[in-house]
matplotlib code that plots the C-alpha trace (Angstrom):
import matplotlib.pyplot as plt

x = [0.0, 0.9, 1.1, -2.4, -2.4, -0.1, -2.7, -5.7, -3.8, -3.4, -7.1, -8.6, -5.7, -7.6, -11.2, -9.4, -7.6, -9.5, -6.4, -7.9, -4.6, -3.1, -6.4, -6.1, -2.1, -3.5, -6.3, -3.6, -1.7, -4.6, -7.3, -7.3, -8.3, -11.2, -12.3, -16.3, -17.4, -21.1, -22.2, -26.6, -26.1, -23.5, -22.6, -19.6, -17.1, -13.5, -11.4, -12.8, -16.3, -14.8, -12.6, -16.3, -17.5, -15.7, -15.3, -19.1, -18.7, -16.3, -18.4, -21.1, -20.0, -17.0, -14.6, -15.7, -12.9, -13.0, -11.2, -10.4, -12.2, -11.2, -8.0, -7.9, -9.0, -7.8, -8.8, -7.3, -8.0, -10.8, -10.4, -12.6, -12.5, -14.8, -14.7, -16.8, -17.4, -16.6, -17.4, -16.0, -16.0, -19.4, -20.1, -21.7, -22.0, -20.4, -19.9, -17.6, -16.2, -15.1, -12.3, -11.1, -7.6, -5.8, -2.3, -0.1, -2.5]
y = [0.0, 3.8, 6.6, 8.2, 10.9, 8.8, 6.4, 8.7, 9.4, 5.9, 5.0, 8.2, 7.1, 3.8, 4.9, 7.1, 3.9, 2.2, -0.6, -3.4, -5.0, -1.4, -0.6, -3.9, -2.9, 0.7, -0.6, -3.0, -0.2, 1.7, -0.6, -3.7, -7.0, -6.9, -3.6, -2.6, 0.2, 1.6, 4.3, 4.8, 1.5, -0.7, -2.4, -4.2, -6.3, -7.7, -5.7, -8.2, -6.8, -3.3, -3.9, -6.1, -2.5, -0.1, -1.6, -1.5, 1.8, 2.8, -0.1, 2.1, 5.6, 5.9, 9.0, 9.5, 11.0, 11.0, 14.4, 15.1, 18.5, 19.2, 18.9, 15.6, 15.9, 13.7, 12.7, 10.0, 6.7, 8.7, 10.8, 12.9, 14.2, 15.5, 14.6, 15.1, 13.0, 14.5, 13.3, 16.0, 18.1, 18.2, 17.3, 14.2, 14.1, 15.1, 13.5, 13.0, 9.6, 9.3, 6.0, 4.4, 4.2, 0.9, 1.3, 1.6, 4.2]
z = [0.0, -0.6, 1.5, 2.2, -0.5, -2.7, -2.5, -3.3, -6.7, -7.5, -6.7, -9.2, -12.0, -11.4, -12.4, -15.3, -16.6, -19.6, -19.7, -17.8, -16.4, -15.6, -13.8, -11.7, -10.7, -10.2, -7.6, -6.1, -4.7, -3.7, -2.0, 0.2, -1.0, 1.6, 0.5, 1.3, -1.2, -0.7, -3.1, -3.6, -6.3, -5.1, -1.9, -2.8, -0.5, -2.0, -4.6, -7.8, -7.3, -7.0, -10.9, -12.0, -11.0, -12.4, -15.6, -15.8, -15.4, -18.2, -20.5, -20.0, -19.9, -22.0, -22.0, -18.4, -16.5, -12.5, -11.5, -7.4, -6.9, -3.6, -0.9, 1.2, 4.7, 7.1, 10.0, 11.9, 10.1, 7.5, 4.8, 2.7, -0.8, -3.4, -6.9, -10.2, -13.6, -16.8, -20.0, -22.8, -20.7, -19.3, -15.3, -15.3, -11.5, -8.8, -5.3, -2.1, -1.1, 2.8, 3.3, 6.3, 5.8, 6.8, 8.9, 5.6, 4.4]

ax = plt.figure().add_subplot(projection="3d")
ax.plot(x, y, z, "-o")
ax.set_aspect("equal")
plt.show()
């Protein structure tokens, strides 16, 4: 694992890689194998379901780009950011994650 703000690079070059084996090394570096993500469609335990998931995601919206729109606060073991989805250019969405962050960060 990286450094906490190492690693919050590594896991938004992940969602903005369309190469499906440099994605996987990506998420490697940047998220447990026992990972839980939760967003309003997905509950998702286990880093497989995570790559199943974002892979669905470029599938189905392609030229997305995920862009960090905010500093990284950190708190302890959490961490909040915002972010927004692009696609040319156009916000798609836009959103906040908060993490856990595991001892190696």
């Amino acid at each position: 694992m990286a450094s906490a703000p190492q690693t919050f690079e590594l896991f938004l070059a992940g969602w903005n890689e369309w190469d499906a084996a440099k994605r996987c090394a990506l998420f490697e570096a940047a998220v447990v194998p026992d990972v839980e993500f939760t967003d309003p469609l997905h509950q998702l335990h286990g880093r497989e379901a995570f790559l199943d998931m974002v892979a669905d995601f470029q599938r189905t919206r392609p030229g997305a780009v995920t862009l960090r729109t905010s500093a990284i606060d950190l708190h302890h073991d959490c961490a909040r950011y915002h972010w927004a989805i692009m696609i040319d250019g156009a916000k798609l969405i836009d959103g906040f994650d908060v993490v856990r962050l595991d001892a190696e960060g």
